[in-house]
C-alpha positions as CSV (number, residue, x, y, z in Angstrom):
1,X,68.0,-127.7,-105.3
2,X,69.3,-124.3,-104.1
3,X,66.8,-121.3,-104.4
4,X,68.8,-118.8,-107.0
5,X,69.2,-115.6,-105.2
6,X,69.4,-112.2,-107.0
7,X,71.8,-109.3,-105.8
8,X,72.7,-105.9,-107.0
9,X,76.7,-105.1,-106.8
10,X,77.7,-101.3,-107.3
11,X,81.0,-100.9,-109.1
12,X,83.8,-98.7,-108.5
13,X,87.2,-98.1,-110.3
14,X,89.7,-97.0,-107.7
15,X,92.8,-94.8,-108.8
16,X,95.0,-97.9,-109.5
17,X,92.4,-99.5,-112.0
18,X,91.3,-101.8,-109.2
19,X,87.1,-102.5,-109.6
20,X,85.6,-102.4,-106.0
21,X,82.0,-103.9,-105.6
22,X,79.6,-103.6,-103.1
23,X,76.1,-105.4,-102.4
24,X,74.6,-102.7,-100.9
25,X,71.4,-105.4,-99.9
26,X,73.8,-106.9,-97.5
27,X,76.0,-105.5,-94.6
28,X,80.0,-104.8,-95.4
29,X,79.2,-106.9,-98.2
30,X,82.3,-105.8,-100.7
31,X,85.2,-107.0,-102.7
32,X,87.7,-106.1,-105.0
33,X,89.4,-107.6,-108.6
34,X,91.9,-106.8,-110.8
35,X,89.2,-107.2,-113.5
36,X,85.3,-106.7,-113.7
37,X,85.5,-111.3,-114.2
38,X,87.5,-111.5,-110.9
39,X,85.5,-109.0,-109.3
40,X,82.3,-111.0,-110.0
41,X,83.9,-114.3,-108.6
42,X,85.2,-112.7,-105.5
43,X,81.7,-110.8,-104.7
44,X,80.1,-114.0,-105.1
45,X,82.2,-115.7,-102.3
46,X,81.7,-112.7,-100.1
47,X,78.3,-112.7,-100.5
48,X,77.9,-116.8,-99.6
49,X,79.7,-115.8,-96.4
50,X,77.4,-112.6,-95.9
51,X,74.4,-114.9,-95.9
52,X,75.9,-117.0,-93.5
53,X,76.4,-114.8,-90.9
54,X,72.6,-112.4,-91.6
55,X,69.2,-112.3,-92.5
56,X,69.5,-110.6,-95.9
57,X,68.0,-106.9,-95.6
58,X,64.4,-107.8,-97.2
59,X,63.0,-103.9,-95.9
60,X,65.9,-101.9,-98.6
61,X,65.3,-102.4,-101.8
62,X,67.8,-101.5,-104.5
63,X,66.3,-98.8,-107.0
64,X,69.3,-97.5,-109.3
65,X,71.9,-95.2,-110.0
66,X,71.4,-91.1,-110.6
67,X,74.1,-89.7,-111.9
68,X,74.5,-85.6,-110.5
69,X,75.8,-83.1,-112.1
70,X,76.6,-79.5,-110.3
């Protein structure tokens, strides 16, 4: 049995409506879907071959998201 992994994804809507995720726990870990459900099954197959090819980042640890206002 496979050890279940758990991984952050940031979320981004580009200016075409496009949703662009990023794990930020692994290396040029991103994708993209037309919608939020294909994003999550593309990120998911990126982030099988991310964990192929490196040691996940164990020293970052995600914390949040601040939102700025100036």
């Amino acid at each position: 049995m496979a050890i279940k992994r758990e991984f952050y994804m940031m979320v981004e809507q580009d200016e075409d409506g496009v949703f662009v995720g990023e794990i930020p726990q692994l290396k040029a870990c991103y994708s993209q879907g037309k919608t939020l459900d294909e994003l999550v099954e593309n990120i998911k197959e990126v982030i099988e071959m991310c964990l192929e090819e490196e040691e996940l980042d164990e020293s970052s640890q995600f914390v949040g998201v601040q939102k700025v206002t100036i």
